[in-house]
C-alpha positions as CSV (number, residue, x, y, z in Angstrom):
1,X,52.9,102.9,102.4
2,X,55.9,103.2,104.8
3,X,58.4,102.2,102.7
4,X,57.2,104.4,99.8
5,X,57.0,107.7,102.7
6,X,59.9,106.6,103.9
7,X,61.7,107.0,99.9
8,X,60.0,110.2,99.3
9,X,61.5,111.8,102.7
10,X,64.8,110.2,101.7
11,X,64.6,111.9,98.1
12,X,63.4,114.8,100.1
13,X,66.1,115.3,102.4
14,X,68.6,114.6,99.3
15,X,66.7,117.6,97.4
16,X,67.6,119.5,100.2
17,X,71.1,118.8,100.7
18,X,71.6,119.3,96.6
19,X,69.8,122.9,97.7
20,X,72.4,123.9,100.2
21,X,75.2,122.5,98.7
22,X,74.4,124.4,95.7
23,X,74.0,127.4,97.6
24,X,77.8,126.9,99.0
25,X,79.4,125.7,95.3
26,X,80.4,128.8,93.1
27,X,78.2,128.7,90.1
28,X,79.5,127.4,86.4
29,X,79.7,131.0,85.3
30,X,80.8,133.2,88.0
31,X,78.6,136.8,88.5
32,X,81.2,139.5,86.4
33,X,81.8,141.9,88.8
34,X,83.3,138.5,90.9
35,X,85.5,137.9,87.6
36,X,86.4,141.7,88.1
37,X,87.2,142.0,91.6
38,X,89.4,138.7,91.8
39,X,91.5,140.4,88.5
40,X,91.9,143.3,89.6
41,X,93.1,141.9,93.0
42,X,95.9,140.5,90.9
43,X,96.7,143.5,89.3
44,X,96.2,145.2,92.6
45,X,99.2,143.3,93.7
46,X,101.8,143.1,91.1
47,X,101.2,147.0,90.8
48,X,101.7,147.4,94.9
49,X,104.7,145.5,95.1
50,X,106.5,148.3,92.8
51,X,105.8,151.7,94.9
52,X,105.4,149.7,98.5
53,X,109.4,149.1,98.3
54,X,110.3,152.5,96.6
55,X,109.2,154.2,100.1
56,X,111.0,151.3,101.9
57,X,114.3,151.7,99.6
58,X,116.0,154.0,102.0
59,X,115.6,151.8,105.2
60,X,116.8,148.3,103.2
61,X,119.9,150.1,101.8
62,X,120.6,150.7,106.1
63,X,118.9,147.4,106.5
64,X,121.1,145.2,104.2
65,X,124.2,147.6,103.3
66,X,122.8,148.0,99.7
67,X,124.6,150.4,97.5
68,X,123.2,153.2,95.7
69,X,123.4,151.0,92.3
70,X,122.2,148.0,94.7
71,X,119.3,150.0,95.6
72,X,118.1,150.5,91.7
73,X,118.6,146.8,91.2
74,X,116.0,146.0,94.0
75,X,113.8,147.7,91.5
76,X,114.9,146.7,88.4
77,X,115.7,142.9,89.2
78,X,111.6,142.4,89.8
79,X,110.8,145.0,86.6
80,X,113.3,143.1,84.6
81,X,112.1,139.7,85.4
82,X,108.4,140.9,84.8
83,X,108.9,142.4,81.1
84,X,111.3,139.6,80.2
85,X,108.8,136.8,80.8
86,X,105.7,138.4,80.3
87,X,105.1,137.3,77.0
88,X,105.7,133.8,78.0
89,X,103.1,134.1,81.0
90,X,100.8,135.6,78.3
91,X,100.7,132.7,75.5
92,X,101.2,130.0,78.5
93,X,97.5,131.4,79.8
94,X,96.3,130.7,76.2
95,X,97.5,127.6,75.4
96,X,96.9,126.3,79.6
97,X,94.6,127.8,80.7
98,X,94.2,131.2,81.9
99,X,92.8,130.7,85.6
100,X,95.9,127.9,86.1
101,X,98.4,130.7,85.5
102,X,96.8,132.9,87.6
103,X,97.1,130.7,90.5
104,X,100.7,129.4,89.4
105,X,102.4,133.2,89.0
106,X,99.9,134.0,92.7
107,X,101.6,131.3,94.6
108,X,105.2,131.9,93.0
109,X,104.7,135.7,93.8
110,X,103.3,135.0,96.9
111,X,106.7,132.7,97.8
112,X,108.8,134.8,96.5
113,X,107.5,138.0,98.7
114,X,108.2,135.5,102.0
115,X,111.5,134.4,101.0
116,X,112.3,138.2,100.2
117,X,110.5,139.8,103.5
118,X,113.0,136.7,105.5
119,X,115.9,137.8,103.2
120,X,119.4,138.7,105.5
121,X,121.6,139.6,102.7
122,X,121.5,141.7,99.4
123,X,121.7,138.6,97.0
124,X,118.7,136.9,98.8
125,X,116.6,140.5,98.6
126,X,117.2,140.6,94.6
127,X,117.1,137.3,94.4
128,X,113.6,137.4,95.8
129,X,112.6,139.9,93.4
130,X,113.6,138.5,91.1
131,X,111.6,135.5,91.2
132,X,108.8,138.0,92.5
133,X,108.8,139.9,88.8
134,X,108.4,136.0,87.2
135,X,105.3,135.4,89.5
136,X,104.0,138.8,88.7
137,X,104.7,138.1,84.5
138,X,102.4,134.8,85.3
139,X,99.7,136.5,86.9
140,X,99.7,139.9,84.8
141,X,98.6,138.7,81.7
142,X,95.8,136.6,82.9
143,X,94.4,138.8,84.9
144,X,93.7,141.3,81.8
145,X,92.8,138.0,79.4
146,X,90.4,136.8,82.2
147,X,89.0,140.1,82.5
148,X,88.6,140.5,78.6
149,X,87.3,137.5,77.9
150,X,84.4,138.0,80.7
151,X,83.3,141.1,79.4
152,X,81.5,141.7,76.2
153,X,83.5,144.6,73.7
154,X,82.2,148.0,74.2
155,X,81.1,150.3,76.9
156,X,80.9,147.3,79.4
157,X,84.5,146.4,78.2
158,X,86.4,149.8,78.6
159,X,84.5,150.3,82.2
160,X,86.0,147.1,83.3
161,X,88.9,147.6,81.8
162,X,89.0,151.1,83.4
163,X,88.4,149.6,86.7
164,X,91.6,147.3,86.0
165,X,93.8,150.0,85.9
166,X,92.2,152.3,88.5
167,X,92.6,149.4,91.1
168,X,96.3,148.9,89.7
169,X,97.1,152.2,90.1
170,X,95.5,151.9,93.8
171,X,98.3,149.6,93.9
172,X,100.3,152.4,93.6
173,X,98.5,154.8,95.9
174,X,98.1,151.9,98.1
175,X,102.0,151.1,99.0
176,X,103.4,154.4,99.4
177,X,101.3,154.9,102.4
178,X,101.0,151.4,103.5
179,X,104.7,151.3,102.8
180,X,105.8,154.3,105.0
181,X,103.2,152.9,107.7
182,X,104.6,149.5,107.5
183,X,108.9,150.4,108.2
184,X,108.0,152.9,110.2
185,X,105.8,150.6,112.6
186,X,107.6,147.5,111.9
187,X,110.3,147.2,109.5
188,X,111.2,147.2,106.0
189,X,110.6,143.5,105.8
190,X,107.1,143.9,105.9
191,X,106.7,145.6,102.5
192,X,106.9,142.3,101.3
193,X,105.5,140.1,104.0
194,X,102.8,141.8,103.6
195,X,101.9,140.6,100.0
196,X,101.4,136.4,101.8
197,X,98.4,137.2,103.7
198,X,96.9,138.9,100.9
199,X,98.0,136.5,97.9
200,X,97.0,133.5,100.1
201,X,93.1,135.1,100.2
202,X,93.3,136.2,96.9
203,X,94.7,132.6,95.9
204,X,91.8,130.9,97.6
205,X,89.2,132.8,96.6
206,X,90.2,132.5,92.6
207,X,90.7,128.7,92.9
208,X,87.1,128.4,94.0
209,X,85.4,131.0,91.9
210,X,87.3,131.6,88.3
211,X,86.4,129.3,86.0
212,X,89.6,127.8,83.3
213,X,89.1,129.0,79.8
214,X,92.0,129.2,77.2
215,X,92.3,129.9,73.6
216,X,95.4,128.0,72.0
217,X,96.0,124.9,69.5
218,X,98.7,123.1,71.8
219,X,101.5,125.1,70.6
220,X,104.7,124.5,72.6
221,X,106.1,128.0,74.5
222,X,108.7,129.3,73.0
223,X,111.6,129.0,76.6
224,X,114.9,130.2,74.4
225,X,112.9,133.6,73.2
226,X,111.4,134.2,77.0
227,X,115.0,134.0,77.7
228,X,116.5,135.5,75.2
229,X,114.6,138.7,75.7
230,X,115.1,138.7,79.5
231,X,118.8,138.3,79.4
232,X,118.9,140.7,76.4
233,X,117.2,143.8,78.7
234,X,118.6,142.8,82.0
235,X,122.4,143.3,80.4
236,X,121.3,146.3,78.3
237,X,119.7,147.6,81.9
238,X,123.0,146.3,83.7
239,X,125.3,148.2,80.9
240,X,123.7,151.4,81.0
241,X,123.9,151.3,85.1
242,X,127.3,151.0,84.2
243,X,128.3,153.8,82.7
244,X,128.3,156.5,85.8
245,X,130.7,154.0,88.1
246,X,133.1,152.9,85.3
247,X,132.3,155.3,82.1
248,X,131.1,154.4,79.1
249,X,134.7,153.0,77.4
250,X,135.4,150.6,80.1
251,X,135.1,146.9,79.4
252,X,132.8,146.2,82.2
253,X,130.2,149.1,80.5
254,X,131.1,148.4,76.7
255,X,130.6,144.6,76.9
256,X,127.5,144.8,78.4
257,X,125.9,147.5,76.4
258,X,127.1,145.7,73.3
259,X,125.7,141.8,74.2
260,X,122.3,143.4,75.3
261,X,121.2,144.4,71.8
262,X,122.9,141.8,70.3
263,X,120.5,139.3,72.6
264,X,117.7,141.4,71.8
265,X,118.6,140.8,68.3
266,X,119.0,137.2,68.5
267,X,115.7,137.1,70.1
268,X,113.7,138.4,67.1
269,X,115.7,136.2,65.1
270,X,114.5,133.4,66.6
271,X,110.8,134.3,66.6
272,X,111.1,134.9,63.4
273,X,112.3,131.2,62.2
274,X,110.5,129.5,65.3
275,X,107.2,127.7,64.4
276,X,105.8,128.7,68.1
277,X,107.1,132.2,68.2
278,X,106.6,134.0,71.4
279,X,105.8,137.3,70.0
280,X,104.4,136.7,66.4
281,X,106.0,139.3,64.7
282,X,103.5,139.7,62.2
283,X,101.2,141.0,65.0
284,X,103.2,144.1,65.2
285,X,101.7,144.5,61.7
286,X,98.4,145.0,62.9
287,X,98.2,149.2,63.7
288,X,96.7,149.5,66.9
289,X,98.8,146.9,68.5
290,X,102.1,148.1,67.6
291,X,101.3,151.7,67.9
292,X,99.6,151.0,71.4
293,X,102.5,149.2,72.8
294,X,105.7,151.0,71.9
295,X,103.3,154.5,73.1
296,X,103.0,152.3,76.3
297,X,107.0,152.2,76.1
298,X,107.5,155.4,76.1
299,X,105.0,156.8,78.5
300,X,106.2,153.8,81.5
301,X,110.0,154.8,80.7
302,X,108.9,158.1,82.0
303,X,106.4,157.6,84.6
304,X,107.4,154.5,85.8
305,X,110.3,156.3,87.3
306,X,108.0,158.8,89.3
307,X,107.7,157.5,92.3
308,X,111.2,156.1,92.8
309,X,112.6,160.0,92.1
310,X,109.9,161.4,94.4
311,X,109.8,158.9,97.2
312,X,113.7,159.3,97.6
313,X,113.8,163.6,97.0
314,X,110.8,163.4,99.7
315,X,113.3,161.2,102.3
316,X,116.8,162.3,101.0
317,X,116.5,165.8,100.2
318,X,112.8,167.5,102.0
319,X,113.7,164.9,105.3
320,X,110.4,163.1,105.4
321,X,110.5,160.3,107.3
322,X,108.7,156.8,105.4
323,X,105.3,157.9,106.5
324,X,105.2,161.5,105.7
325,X,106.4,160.4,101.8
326,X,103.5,158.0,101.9
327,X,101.2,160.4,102.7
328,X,102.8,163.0,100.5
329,X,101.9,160.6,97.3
330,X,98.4,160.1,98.3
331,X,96.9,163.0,96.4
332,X,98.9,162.1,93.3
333,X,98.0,158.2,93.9
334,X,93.9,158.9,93.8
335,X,94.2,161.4,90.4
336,X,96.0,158.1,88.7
337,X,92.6,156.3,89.6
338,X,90.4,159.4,89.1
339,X,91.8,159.6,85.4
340,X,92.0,156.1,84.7
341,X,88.0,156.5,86.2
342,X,88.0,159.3,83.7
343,X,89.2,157.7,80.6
344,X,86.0,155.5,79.3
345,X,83.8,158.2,79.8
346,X,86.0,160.4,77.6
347,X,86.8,157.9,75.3
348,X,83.5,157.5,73.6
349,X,82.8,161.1,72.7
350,X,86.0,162.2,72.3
351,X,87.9,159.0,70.9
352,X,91.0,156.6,72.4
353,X,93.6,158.1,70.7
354,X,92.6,161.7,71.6
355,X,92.1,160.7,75.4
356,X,96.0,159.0,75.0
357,X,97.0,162.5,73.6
358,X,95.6,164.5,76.3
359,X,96.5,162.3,79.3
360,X,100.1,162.2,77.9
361,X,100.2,166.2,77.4
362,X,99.1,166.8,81.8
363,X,102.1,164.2,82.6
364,X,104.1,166.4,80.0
365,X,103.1,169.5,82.4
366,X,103.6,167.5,86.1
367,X,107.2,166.4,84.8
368,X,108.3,170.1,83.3
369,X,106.7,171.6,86.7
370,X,108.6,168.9,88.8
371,X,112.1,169.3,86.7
372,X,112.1,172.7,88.8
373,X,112.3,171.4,92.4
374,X,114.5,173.0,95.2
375,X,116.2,171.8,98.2
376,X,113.6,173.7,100.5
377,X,110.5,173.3,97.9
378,X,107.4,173.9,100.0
379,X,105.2,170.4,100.0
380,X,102.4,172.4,98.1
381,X,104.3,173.5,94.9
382,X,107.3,170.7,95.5
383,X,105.2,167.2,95.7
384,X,101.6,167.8,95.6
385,X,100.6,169.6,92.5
386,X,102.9,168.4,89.8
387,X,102.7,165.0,91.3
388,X,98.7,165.7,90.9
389,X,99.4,165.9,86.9
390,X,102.0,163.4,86.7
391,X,99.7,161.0,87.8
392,X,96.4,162.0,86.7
393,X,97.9,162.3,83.1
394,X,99.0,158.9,83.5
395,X,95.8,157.3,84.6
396,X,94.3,158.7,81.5
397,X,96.7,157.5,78.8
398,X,97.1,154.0,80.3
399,X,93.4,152.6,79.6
400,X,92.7,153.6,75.6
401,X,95.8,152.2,75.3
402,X,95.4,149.6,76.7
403,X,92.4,149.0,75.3
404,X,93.4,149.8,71.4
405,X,96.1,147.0,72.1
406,X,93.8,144.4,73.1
407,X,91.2,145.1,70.6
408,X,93.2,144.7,67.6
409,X,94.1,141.3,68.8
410,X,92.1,137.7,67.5
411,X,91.2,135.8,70.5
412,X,93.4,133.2,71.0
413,X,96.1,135.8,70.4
414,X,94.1,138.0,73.7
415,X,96.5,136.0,76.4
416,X,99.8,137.6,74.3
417,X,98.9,140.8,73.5
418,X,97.7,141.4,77.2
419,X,101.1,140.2,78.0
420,X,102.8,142.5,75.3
421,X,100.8,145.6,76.7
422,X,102.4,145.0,80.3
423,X,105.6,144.3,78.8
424,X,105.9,147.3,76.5
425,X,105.4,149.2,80.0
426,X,107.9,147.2,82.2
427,X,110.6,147.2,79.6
428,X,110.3,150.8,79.0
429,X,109.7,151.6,82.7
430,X,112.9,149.1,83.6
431,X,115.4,150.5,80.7
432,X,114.0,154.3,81.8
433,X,114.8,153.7,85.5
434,X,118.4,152.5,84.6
435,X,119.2,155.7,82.1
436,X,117.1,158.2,84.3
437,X,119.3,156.6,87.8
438,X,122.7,157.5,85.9
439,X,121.9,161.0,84.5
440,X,120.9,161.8,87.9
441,X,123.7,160.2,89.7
442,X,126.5,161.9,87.1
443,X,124.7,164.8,87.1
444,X,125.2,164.9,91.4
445,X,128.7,163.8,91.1
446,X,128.7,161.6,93.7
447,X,128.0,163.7,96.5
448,X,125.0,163.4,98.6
449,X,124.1,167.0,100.1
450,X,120.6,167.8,99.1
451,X,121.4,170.4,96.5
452,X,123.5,167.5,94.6
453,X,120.3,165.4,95.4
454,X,118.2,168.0,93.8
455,X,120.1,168.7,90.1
456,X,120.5,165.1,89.8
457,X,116.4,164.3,90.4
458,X,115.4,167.3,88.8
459,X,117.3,166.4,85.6
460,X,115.7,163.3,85.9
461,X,112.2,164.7,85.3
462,X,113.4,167.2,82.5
463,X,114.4,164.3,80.3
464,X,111.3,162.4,81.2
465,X,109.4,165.9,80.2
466,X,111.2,165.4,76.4
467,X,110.7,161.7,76.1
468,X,106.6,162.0,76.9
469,X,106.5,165.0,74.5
470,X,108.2,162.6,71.7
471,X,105.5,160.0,72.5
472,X,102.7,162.8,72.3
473,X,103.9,163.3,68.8
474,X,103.8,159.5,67.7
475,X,100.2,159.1,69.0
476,X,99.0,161.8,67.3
477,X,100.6,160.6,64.0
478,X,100.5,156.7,64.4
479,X,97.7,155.6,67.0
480,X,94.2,154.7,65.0
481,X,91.2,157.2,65.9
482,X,89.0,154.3,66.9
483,X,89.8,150.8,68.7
484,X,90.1,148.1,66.3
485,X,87.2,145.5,65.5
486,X,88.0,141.5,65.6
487,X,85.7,139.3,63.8
C-alpha cells in the first residue's frame, strides 16, 4: 500500500505542477484582444518615432549643426528606408514567418533608436534613421498580417482594424507631447532613447505570446527589387531637395532627378521578368488594391507633411517652445483617433469608399483653412481648429482604405499587400515632404523672419489642399463601393 500512496501523491504533485505551469505558459492560441494589443504596440511605435522627432527637429539642428536640408533628411532618411523595404518586410513575413519578423524589424528598430539617441554627429543621426525606417518596414507589415489573420472578415475585422490605426495615430498624438516634454526635460536625444525601453517590453511580451503563422511556398525574396525601389525614391527624394539650393538645370539636381525614375523603372522591369517578384504586378490588376493604395499615395503626400509644417510654424514662427507645440497638437492628435474610431461604424451603413470620400473632403477643409496662417495667428483659429480637420479627416480615410486593400488580397498574398498599403503611404508621404520642403523654402527665399516662415508654410498647405482634392476625385471614380471578397 505505501508504495502505491506513495505513486499516486507523486502523480499528484506532477498534476499539480503541469496545473501551474500551464497557468504561467501562454496558451497555443493567444486570447485576440492579446494579438491586438501586442500589434498595435508595433504600430504604436513605428508611427511615434515619425511626429516624436518633428517636435525635437529644432533642438537637433542646434544639437548637431544640421542644416535646414539636413533637418528634412532626418525625416526623410527613416521615411525613405521604410517605403523602400517595406514590400520586402511584407513577403519575408509570408514566406518566414510573420511573428519572426516582428521580433527581427522590433530589435533592429529598437537598436537603431539607441545608436541614434547616442549619435554625436549628423551622419550617425541619419544613419540611425536610416536603419530605424528598415526595422520599422520589418515590423509594419506584420503587425497588420498578424492582426488580419487573427481576426475573422467583417465587423470584428474593420473594429480591429480600426483600432490599428487609432493606436497608430496615438503614435502620433503620443510624440508631439511626449516629444516636447522629453527636450525640454532632458534632451533631444531622448526622442529616440525613449523607443529601447518600450521595444524591449514590447519585444518580450510578443516572443512569449504571438504565435508564428506564415502563408508562402518557399519563394526566394526578391533583394535587387527591395533595392531597386529604395535607391530609385531616395535619389528622386534627394533630386527634388535639390532643386531650391542648386536649381533645377544644375548637374547635381538634373542627374539625380533623372536616375531616380529611371531606378524606379528598372525596378518594375525586374518584377516583371523575376520568377519571385516583390510586388506582383498583376496584383495591381485587382481594383480595390490598386485603387486603395495609390488613394493612400496621395492622401500621406499631403498629410504626412502636417506635422513637420505645423510643429516648426508653432516653434519658428508663433515662439512655442517644444512643450507648448506638443500640447498644441493634442487636440488634432485625439480627432485622428476619434475618426479612425469613427470609420467602421460609418463604413457599414454608409459604405468604404464613401467614408474614404468624406474623411478626404474635412482634410481638404483643415489644409485650405491652414494655407491662411499669419505671423501673429491666435492658437484658436492658427493651430487648433484646422489642425482638428486635418487630422480628423485623416483618421477617417486611413482605415476603409486600408481595409479595401487588404481585402482584395488572397492570403498568402495578406503579408504583401499589408506591406504595399504602408508603402503607398510612406512613399507618398516621403516624395510629398521633399516637394512640399522646397516650395516652401523658394517660396521664403532663404530668409528666416517669421513672415518669410509664414508664405513658405502656408504655400505648403495650399498645394497639399489641391493634391487631396485630386485624390477626392479618383476615389469617387475608381475606389469599389464595397470591400472585396477572397475565396
Amino acid at each position: 500500500m505505501t508504495p502505491m500512496l506513495e505513486s499516486a501523491d507523486a502523480a499528484t504533485a506532477r498534476t499539480s505542477r503541469i496545473s501551474r505551469l500551464s497557468r504561467l505558459r501562454p496558451r497555443g492560441t493567444p486570447p485576440m484582444w492579446l494579438v491586438v494589443a501586442l500589434t498595435c504596440a508595433g504600430q504604436f511605435l513605428v508611427v511615434l518615432d515619425v511626429s516624436v522627432v518633428n517636435v525635437a527637429l529644432p533642438s537637433m539642428r542646434t544639437g548637431l549643426g544640421l542644416s535646414a536640408q539636413g533637418l528634412q533628411w532626418v525625416v526623410n532618411a527613416y521615411a525613405i528606408a521604410f517605403a523602400g523595404f517595406m514590400l520586402l518586410g511584407g513577403r519575408a513575413g509570408d514566406l518566414y514567418g510573420r511573428k519572426r519578423m516582428f521580433l527581427v524589424g522590433l530589435g533592429l528598430f529598437t537598436l537603431a533608436s539607441l545608436a541614434g539617441g547616442l549619435a554625436q554627429d549628423d551622419w550617425q543621426l541619419l544613419l540611425a534613421r536610416a536603419v530605424q525606417g528598415l526595422g520599422a518596414a520589418v515590423l509594419a507589415p506584420s503587425t497588420l498580417t498578424i492582426l488580419t489573420a487573427s481576426v475573422p472578415e467583417g465587423a470584428a475585422r474593420a473594429r480591429a482594424i480600426g483600432t490599428w490605426t487609432a493606436v497608430g495615430a496615438g503614435g502620433g498624438a503620443a510624440g508631439g507631447l511626449v516629444g516636447g516634454l522629453l527636450v525640454e526635460t532632458l534632451s533631444w536625444r531622448w526622442v529616440l532613447l525613449i523607443n529601447v525601453p518600450v521595444g524591449a517590453v514590447v519585444l518580450c511580451a510578443a516572443a512569449w505570446f504571438l504565435t508564428e503563422g506564415r502563408a508562402g511556398d518557399g519563394r526566394r525574396l526578391d533583394l535587387p527589387g527591395a533595392l531597386l525601389v529604395t535607391a530609385g525614391l531616395g535619389t528622386l527624394a534627394y533630386g527634388i531637395s535639390q532643386t531650391e539650393a542648386e536649381g533645377w538645370t544644375a548637374p547635381g539636381t538634373l542627374l539625380p532627378l533623372l536616375a531616380g525614375p529611371a531606378l524606379l523603372g528598372a525596378f518594375l522591369a525586374v518584377e516583371a521578368r523575376t520568377a519571385s517578384p516583390l510586388m506582383p504586378l498583376g496584383l495591381l490588376r485587382v481594383r480595390s488594391v490598386s485603387s486603395a493604395n495609390v488613394s493612400m499615395f496621395l492622401c500621406g503626400s499631403a498629410m504626412f507633411c502636417m506635422w513637420f509644417f505645423m510643429t516648426l510654424y508653432a516653434q519658428n514662427v508663433l515662439g512655442y517652445t517644444p512643450l507648448e507645440a506638443g500640447l498644441a497638437l493634442v487636440p488634432s492628435s485625439l480627432a485622428v483617433i476619434l475618426g479612425s474610431k469613427l470609420a467602421p461604424r460609418l463604413m457599414r451603413p454608409v459604405g468604404p469608399r464613401n467614408v474614404a470620400v468624406l474623411g478626404t473632403l474635412i482634410a481638404v477643409a483643415g489644409f485650405a483653412w491652414q494655407s491662411t496662417m499669419t505671423p501673429d495667428g491666435p492658437y484658436t483659429t492658427a493651430i487648433l481648429v484646422p489642425g482638428i480637420l486635418m487630422m480628423l479627416g485623416a483618421g477617417l480615410a486611413a482605415t476603409p482604405l486600408a481595409s479595401l486593400a487588404t481585402s482584395g488580397a488572397a492570403p498568402e498574398e495578406t503579408g504583401l499587400v499589408s506591406g504595399l498599403v504602408n508603402t503607398s503611404r510612406t512613399m507618398g508621404g516621403s516624395l510629398g515632404l521633399a516637394v512640399l520642403s522646397t516650395l516652401a523654402a523658394a517660396e521664403s527665399a532663404g530668409q528666416t523672419t517669421p513672415q518669410a516662415l509664414t508664405e513658405g508654410y502656408a504655400l505648403a498647405f495650399r498645394v497639399g489642399a489641391g493634391v487631396l482634392a485630386a485624390g477626392v476625385v479618383l476615389m469617387w471614380v475608381w475606389l469599389p463601393r464595397r470591400a472585396a471578397q477572397v475565396s
